[in-house]
N, C-alpha and C positions, 0 to 999 in steps of 0.2 A: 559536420553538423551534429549537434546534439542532440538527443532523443530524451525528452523527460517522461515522466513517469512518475504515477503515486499509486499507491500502493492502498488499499483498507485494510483496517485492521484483523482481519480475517483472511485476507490475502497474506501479511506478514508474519501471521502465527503459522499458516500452510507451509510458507516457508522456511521459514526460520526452527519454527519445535515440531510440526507434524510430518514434514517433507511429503506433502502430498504431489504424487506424480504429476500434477499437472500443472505443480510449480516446478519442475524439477530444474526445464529449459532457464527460466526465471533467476532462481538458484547459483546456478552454473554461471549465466552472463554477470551477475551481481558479483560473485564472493571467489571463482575460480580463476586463476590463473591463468591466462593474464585476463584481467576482468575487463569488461569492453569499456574501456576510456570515455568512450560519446554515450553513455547510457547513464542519466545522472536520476536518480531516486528522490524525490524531493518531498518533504514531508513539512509538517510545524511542530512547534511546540507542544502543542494542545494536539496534537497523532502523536507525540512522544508519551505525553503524558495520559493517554486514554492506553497505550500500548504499555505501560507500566501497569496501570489500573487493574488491566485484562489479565495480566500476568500474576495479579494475587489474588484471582477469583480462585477459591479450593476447588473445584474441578477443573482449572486449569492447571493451579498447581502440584495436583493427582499427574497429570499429562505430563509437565516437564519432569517431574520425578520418573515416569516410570520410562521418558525420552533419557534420561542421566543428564537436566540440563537446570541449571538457578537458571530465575530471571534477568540477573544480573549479564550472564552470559546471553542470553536474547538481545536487553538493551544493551547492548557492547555491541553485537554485530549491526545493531540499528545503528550506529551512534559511526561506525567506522564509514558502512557506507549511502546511509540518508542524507544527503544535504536539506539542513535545517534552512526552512526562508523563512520570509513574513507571511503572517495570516494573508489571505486575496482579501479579497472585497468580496460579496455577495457575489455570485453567477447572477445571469436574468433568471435559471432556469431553479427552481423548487424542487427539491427532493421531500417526499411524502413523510421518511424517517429521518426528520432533525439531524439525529446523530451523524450521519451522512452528508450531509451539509458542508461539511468542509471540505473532504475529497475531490466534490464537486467543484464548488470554488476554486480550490487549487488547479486543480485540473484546468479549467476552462481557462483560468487568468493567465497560464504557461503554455495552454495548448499541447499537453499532455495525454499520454494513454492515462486510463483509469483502470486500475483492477482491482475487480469486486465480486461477491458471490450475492452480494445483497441483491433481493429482484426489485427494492424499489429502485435502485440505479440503473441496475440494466435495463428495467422498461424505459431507461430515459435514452438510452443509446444515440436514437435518430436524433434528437431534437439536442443532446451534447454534443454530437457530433457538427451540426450545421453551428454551434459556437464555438469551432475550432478546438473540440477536443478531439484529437489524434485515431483512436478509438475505444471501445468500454467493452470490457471481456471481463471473465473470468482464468484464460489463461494469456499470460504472454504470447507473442508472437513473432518475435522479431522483430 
């Protein structure tokens, strides 16, 4: 059985260039050896292309410089293991911050975990969850 999962953008940066420990688990099941097969990452376009964006902000890219890392090498590891789908359709449910809006979306339409640090998502938790989002954290879980 597969396990989806989306990621925010702030999720993926933790990831990928800040290694914050409480992605580590995260980390590990994505990119380590042997990577868990039923754990599929599922992103769009427009999360590839906002995660490109985020990556030439100059304090971000103070970060990957002083992580030893190009952008390039970020969207590489995005690119190896996100599976790229279709935009969803709307959720029923509204996120407060637009920008957020797609995660959601995704999520709901796959029945996905969501990880996010953002607190307009998480306050959505209970009410993503009863539309079959898997659950909404800020760390993986297994």
């Amino acid at each position: 059985m597969n396990h989806h999962l989306v990621l925010d953008t702030n999720i993926v940066l933790d990831t990928l260039v800040f290694r914050d420990p409480r992605t580590h688990a995260l980390h590990a099941a994505l990119f380590d050896e042997p990577v868990m097969p039923d754990l599929l990452w599922l992103a769009t376009a427009p999360m590839r292309e906002e995660l490109a964006r985020v990556l030439a902000y100059p304090h971000i890219a103070v970060r990957l410089a002083y992580y030893g890392l190009a952008a390039a090498q970020v969207l590489s590891q995005f690119d190896t293991r996100a599976r790229i789908v279709p935009v969803a359709p709307k959720a029923p449910a509204t996120c407060k911050d637009a920008d957020d809006q797609k995660f959601i979306d995704l999520a709901v339409s796959h029945g996905a975990s969501l990880l996010s640090k953002d607190k307009a998502v998480l306050c959505m938790r209970k009410r993503l969850m009863k539309l079959g989002v898997l659950d909404v954290g800020v760390e993986w879980r297994g």
